[in-house]
C-alpha positions in Angstrom: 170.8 29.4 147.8 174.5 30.0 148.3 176.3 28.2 145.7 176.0 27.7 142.2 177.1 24.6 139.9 177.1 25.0 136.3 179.1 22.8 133.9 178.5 20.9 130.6 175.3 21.7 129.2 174.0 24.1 126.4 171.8 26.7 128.5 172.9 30.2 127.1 172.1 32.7 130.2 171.2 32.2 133.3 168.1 33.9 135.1 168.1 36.1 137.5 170.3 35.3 140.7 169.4 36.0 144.5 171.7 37.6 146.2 172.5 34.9 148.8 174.5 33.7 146.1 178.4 33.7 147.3 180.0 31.1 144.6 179.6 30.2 141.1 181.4 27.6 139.1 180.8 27.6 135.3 182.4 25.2 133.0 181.9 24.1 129.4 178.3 26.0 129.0 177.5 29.1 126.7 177.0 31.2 129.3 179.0 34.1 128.7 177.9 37.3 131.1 175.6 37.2 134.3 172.1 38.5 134.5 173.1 40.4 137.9 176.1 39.8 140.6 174.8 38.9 143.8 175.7 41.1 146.9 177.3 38.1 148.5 179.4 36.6 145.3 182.9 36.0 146.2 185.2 36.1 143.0 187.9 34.3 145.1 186.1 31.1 145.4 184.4 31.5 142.6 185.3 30.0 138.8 183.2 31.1 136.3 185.6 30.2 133.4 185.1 33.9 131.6 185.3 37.4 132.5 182.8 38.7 134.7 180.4 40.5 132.9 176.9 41.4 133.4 174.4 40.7 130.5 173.4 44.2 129.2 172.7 45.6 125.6 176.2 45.3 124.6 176.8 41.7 125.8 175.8 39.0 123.6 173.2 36.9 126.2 169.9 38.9 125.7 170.2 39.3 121.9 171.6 34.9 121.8 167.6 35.1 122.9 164.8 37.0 122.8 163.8 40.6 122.5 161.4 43.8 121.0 162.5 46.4 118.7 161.1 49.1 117.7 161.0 53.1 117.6 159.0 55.9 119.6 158.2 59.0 117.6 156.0 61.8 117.3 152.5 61.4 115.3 152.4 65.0 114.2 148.9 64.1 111.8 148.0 61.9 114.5 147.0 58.9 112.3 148.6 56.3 114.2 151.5 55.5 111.7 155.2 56.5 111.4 155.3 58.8 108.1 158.4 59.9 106.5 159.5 63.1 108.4 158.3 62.6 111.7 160.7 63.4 114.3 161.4 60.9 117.0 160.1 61.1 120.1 162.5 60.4 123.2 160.6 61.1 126.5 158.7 57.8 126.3 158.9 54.9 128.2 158.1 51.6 126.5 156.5 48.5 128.6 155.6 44.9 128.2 153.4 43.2 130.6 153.2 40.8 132.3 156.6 40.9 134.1 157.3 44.5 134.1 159.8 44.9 131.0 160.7 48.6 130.6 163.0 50.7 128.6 163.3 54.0 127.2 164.2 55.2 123.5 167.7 56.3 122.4 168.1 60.3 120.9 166.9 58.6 117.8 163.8 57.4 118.9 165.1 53.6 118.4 164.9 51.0 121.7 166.0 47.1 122.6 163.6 45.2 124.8 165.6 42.4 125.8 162.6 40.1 127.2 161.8 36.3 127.6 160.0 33.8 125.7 156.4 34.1 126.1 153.2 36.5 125.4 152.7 39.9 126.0 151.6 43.4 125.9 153.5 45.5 124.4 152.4 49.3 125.2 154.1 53.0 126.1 153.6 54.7 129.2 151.0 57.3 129.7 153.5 60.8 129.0 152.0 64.2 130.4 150.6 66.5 127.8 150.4 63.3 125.1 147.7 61.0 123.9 149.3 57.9 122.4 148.0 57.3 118.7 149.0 53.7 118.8 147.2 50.8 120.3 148.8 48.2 122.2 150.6 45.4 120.7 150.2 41.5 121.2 153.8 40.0 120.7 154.3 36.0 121.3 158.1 35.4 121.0 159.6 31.9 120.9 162.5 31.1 121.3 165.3 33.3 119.4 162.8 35.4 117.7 163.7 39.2 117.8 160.3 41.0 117.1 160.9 44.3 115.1 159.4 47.4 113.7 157.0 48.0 116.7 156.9 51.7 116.6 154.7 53.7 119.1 153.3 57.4 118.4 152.2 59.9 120.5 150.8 63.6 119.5 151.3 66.3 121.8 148.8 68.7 122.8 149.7 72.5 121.9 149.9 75.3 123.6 151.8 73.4 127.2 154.8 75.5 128.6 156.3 73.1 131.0 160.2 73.0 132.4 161.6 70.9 135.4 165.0 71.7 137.0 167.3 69.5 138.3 170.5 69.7 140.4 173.0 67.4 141.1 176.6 67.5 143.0 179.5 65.9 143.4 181.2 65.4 146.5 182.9 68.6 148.0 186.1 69.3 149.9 188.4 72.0 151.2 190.9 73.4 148.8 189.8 71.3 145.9 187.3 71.8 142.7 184.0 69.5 142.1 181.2 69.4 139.7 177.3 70.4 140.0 175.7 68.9 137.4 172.2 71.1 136.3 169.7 70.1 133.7 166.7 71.2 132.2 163.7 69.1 130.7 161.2 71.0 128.4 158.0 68.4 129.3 155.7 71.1 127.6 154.8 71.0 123.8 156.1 74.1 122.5 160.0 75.2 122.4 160.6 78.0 124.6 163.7 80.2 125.5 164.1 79.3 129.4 165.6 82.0 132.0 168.2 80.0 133.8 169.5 80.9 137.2 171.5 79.3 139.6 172.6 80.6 142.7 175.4 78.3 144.2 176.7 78.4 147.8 178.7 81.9 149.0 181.3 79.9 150.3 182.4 78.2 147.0 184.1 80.5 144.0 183.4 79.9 140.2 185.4 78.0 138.3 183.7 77.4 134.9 181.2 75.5 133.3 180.4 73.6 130.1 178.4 76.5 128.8 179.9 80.4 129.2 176.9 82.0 131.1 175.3 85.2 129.9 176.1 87.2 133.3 177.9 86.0 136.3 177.6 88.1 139.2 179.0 87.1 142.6 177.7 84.0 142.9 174.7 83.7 140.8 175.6 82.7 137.0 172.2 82.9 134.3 172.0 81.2 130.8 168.8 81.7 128.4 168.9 78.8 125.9 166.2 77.7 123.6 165.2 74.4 124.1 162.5 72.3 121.9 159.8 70.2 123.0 160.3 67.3 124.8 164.5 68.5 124.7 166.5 69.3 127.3 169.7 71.4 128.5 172.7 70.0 130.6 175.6 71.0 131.3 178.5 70.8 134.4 179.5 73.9 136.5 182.7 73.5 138.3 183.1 75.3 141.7 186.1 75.7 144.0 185.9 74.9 148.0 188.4 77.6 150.0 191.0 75.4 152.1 189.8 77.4 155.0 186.1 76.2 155.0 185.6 73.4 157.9 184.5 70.4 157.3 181.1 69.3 157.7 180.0 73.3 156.4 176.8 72.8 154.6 176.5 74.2 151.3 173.0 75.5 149.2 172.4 75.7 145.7 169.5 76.9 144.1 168.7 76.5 140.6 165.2 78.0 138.6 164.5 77.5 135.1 161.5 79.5 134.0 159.7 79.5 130.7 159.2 82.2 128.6 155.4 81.4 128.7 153.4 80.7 132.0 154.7 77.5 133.4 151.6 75.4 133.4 153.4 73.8 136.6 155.5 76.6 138.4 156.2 74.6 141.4 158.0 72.3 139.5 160.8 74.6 138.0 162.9 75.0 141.5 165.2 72.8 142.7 167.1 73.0 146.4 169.5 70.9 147.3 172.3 71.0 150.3 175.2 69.1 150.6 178.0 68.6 152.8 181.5 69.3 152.3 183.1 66.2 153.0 186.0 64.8 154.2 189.4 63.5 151.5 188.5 60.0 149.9 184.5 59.8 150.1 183.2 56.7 149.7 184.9 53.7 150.0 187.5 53.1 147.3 188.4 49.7 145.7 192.6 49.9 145.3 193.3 50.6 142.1 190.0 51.3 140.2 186.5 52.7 140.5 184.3 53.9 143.6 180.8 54.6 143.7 178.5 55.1 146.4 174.2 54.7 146.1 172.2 58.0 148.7 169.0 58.3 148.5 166.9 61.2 148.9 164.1 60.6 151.3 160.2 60.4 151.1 156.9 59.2 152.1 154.8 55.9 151.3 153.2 57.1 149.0 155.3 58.9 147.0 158.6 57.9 144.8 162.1 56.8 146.2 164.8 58.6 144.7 168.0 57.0 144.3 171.5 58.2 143.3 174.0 56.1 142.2 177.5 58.3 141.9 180.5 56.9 140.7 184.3 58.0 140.4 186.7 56.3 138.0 189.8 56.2 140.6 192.0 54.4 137.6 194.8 55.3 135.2 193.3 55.6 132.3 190.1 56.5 130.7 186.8 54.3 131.4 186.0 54.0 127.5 182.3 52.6 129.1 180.2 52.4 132.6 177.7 49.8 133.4 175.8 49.7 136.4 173.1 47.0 137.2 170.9 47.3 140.0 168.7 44.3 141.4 165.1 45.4 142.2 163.4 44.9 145.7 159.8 43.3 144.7 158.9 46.2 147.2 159.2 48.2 144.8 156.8 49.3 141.4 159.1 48.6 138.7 156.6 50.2 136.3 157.1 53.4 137.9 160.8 53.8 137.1 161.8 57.6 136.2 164.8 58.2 134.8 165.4 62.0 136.4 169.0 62.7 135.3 172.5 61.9 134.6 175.9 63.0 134.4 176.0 61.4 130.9 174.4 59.8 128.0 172.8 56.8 129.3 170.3 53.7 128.0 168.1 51.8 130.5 166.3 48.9 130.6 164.6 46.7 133.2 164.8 42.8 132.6 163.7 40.0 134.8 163.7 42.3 137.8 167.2 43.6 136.7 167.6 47.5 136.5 170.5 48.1 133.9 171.9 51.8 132.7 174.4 51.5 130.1 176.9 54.5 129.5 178.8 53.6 126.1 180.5 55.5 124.9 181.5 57.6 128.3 185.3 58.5 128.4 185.4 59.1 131.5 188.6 60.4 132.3 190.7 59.2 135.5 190.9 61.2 138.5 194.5 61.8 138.5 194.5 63.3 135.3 191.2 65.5 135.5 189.6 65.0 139.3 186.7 67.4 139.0 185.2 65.1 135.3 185.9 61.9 136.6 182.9 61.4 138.7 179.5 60.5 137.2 176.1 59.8 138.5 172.6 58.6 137.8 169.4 59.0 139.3 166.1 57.6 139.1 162.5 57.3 141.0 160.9 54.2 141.7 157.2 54.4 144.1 156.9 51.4 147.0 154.4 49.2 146.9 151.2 50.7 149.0 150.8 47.3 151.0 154.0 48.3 153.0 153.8 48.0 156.7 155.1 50.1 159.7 158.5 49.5 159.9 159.2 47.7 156.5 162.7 48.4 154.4 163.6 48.4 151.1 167.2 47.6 150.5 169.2 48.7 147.5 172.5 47.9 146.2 174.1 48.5 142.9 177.0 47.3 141.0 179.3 49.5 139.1 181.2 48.1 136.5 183.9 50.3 134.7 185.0 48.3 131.0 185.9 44.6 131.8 186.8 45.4 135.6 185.1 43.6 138.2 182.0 45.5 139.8 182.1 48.4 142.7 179.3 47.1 145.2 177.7 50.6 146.5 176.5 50.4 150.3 173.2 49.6 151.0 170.3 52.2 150.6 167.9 51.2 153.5 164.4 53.2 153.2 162.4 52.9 156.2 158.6 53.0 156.3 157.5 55.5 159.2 154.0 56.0 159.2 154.3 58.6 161.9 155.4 62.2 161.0 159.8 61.8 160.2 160.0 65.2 161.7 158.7 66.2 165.2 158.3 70.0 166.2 160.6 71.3 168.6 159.7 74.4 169.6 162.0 77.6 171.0 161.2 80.8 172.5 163.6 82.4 170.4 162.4 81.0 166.7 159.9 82.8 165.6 157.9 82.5 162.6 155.2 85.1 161.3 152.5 85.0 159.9 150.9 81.3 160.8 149.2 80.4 158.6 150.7 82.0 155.3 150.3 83.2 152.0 152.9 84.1 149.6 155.9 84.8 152.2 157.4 83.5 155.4 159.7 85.5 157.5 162.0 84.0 160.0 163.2 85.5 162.8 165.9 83.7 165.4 169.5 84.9 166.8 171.6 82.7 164.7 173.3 84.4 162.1 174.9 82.0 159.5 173.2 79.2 160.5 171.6 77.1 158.0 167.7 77.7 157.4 166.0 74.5 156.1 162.0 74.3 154.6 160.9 70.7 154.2 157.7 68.9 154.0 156.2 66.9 157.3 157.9 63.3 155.5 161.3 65.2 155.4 161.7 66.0 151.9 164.0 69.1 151.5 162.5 71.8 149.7 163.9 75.1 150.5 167.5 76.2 151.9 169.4 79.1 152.4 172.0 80.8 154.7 170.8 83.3 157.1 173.4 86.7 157.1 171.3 87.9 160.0 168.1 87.6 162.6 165.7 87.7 159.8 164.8 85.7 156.9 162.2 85.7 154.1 161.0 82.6 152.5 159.1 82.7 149.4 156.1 80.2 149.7 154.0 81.2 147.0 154.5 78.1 144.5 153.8 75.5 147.6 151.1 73.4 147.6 148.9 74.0 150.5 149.0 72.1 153.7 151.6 72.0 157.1 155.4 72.2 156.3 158.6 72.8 159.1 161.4 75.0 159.0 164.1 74.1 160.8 167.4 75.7 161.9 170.4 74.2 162.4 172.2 74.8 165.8 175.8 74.3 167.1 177.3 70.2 166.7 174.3 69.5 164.4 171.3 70.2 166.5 168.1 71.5 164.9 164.9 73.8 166.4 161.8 73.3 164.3 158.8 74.9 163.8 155.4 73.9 162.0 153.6 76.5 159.8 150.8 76.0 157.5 150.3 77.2 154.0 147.1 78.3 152.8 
């Protein structure tokens, strides 16, 4: 379908719309915001006869209709029933089947389920380290029903020390400042005081950040905050690029956060990541307002996609609110959606196949009055499908909407299904790596001071890097699972030498 007619007649919302869809006309109809913009719509020869909006938890269509309330909280005396003092509990993800309706709860514990007419299951997610105290719910809605005061409880098991690290950056680039967003999520039971430590790339200087760092030597800055149970710790570091650093340089961060207990998961409290410093204007810019752009990180079959959305408010005045709707491949598990992190305060929700994250309030401020703030991001895992062929893709495209403007359309993400191993071994006389197989450490030797040293599993997930100051490197391997991984090192105009070694 490429063109859409809709005039006089009482239908409220529309459902969801392929993205083949290049024109709408809409005339004398309640329809007042759009489930999803199609990648081919054309506001030029379209006429929809209000502003172009796309239905979320602000705008009126879902709640004209039908949805679950409710709120997620923490069942301390495990008897299956929200009593007075019981805290709320955020780390939940709520779903009704069939149809794959999802959300997640606010700070407060409180969620919207914007859903469809119908029967259902109404149900929370299986959470690490939780048995849910609830059972499942049997909802029926009819038409403009709004089913409340379905809460959902879950009671922790004690004794779990458990923190995940994230990293995130913005783009970098000679002689100007950018953001690297870090956060911590305690997924354990018990508040702990985590050890913080990020080491950022040698060739960036510190700025600041959002919180003043216990010590800051060189280029490795340390916090130890406390952080409760199912909580978590953000904030933004700001880091300067030298005019003098060539373009294309890449750049390694490293971030641990380590509990002040045994992690019951160590491997899980490191995050690498390498970026590029790239060249003035990054993605490509809508005149006068908002860019965004939509990477994603790679993996295997069987494993989860990981998508960021980043988005810059190029304006001339503060974006008071970000919305940013995504329309799902059915290649993809929509049950499986994991909200890793963000760059602010955001509320998601899936509805008819529509992946929505709604940042409101956000204040993001415009890039000529404070460049380095006004980018944001989100990013989230979603598995494939398992009945994926050889060759398949899953294409993804988001819409970023900043207030009332009309939506940024991020590239395509294209994930390609290789069932072969994504990286082969090359092999060179001169890389050396010893001992094969290995234990706790790796040491690397090759004639290629300041090149870039990369760790990554055989599907090409990235998950060591660091900057060799001489012939001889030494990885730490010890919180690996084992199995075969590759090092690689990067040569002159991009070229890599590789090498497989096994961990035992």
């Amino acid at each position: 379908m490429q063109y859409l007619l809709c005039g006089t007649n009482p239908i409220d919302c529309l459902p969801t719309l392929p993205n083949s869809v290049n024109s709408m006309v809409c005339s004398s109809t309640n329809v007042t915001c759009l489930p999803n913009i199609p990648t081919a719509y054309d506001a030029i020869s379209s006429d929809l006869g209000f502003p172009l909006t796309v239905c979320n938890v602000l705008s009126p269509c879902p709640f004209d209709d039908e949805a679950i309330t409710g709120s997620v909280f923490n069942d301390a005396n495990g008897n299956g029933a929200k009593d007075g003092g019981e805290a709320a509990f955020t780390n939940a993800v709520i779903e009704a089947q069939p149809g794959s309706y999802l959300t997640a709860p606010d700070a407060a514990g409180n969620y919207v389920l914007p859903i469809d007419t119908g029967s259902y299951v109404l149900d929370g997610q299986d959470v690490l380290y939780h048995a849910r105290t609830t059972a499942p719910a049997n909802i029926t809605l009819t038409a403009l029903q709004i089913d409340s005061l379905n809460d959902i409880g879950y009671q922790a098991i004690p004794g779990i020390y458990d923190l995940v690290a994230h990293l995130t950056t913005m783009p970098a680039r000679p002689g100007f400042d950018n953001n690297v967003y870090i956060t911590v999520e305690n997924i354990g039971t018990e508040s702990t005081v985590a050890a913080l430590d990020l080491t950022f790339d040698n060739t960036q200087t510190w700025v600041g950040s959002g919180i003043v760092p216990d010590a800051l030597v060189g280029n490795n800055a340390t916090w130890s905050p406390t952080i409760a149970a199912g909580g978590s710790w953000g904030i933004a570091v700001t880091l300067n690029t030298d005019a003098g650093v060539v373009i294309g340089t890449p750049l390694a961060h490293t971030f641990i956060a380590t509990p002040s207990a045994q992690d019951t998961t160590p491997g899980e409290q490191h995050h690498h990541l390498v970026r590029l410093c790239g060249r003035g204007g990054g993605p490509q810019r809508q005149a006068g307002g908002p860019r965004g752009d939509d990477t994603r990180a790679g993996a295997g079959r069987e494993q989860a996609l990981e998508y960021t959305i980043r988005f810059q408010n190029t304006g001339t005045f503060p974006a008071e609110r970000v919305i940013i709707t995504d329309t799902l491949s059915t290649d993809l598990l929509w049950n499986t959606m994991d909200l890793v992190s963000s760059s602010h305060t955001t509320e998601w929700y899936i509805h008819q196949g529509v992946l929505h994250f709604v940042m409101d309030p956000i204040n993001l401020p415009d890039s000529t009055s404070d460049e380095p703030n006004s980018h944001g991001y989100v990013k989230f895992r979603m598995a494939p499908v398992s009945t994926l062929l050889n060759g398949a893709q899953i294409e993804n495209v988001a819409n970023i909407y900043f207030d009332f403007n009309a939506a940024v359309v991020t590239a395509p993400a294209i994930f390609t299904v290789d069932q072969s191993v994504d990286i082969a071994t090359n092999v060179d006389n001169d890389f050396v790596l010893y001992p094969n197989p290995a234990h706790d450490q790796l040491t690397v030797q090759v004639d290629a001071p300041g090149a870039l040293l990369e760790l990554r599993s055989l599907d090409g997930r990235l998950l060591k890097a660091q900057r060799l100051t001489g012939t001889h490197a030494v990885l730490s391997i010890g919180d690996l699972a084992g199995g075969s991984y590759v090092v690689s090192i990067e040569q002159e105009r991009g070229a890599r030498i590789l090498q497989r070694f096994i961990k035992l």
